[in-house]
C-alpha positions in Angstrom: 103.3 166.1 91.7 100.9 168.5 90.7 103.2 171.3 89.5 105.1 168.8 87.7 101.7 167.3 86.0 100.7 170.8 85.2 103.8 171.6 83.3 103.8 168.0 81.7 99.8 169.1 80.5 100.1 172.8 79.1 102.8 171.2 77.0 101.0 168.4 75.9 98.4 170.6 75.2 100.2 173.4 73.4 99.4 171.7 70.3 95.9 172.6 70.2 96.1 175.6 71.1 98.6 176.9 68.3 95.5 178.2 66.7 94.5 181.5 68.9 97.6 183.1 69.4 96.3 184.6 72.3 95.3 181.2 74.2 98.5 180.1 73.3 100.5 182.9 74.7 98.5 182.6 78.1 99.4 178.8 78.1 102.7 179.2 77.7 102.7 181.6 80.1 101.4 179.4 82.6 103.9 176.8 81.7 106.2 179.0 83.0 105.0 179.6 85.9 104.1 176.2 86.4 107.5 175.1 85.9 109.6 177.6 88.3 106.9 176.4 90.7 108.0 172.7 90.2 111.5 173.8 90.3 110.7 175.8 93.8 108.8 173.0 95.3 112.2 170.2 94.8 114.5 172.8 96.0 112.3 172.9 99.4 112.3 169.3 99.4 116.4 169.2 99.1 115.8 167.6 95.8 118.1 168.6 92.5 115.7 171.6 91.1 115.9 170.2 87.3 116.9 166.9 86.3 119.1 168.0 83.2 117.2 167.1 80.6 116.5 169.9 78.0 112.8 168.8 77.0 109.7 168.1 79.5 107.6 164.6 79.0 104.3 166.3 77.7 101.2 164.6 78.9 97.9 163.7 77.7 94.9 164.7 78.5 94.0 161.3 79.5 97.0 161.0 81.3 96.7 164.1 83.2 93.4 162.8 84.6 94.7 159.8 85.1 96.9 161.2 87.3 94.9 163.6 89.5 91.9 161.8 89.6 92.2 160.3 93.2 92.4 164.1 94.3 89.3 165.3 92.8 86.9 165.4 95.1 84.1 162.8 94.5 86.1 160.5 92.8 85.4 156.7 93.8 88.7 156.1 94.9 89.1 158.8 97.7 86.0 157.1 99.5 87.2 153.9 99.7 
């Protein structure tokens, strides 16, 4: 899950980041990364590596937290 939500949140983020070049080239760097990693992680699980499609779902930032926020530690919902 997470290498896929990190993929999903440098792209949805790429956007504001068009501005530095340099910031932008590290992000889509990352992406990369982030994405053979995903790739990687569902080959070890026997799982197709990539689903086909040509274009990732990019994410929010809201989403994104959305998403990892029963992981972070002090969140509400991991003492409960």
């Amino acid at each position: 899950m997470f290498e896929d939500t990190g993929v999903k949140a440098y792209k949805g983020q790429a956007g504001n980041l068009i501005t530095s070049s340099k910031l932008f080239t590290a992000a889509l760097r990352i992406h990369s990364v982030e994405a053979r990693h995903a790739a990687e992680i569902r080959r070890l699980r026997g799982v197709k590596e990539w689903d086909g499609g040509a274009f990732d779902q990019p994410l929010s930032k809201e989403e994104v937290l959305a998403m990892v926020s029963p992981f972070i530690r002090g969140n509400a919902a991991m003492r409960t």
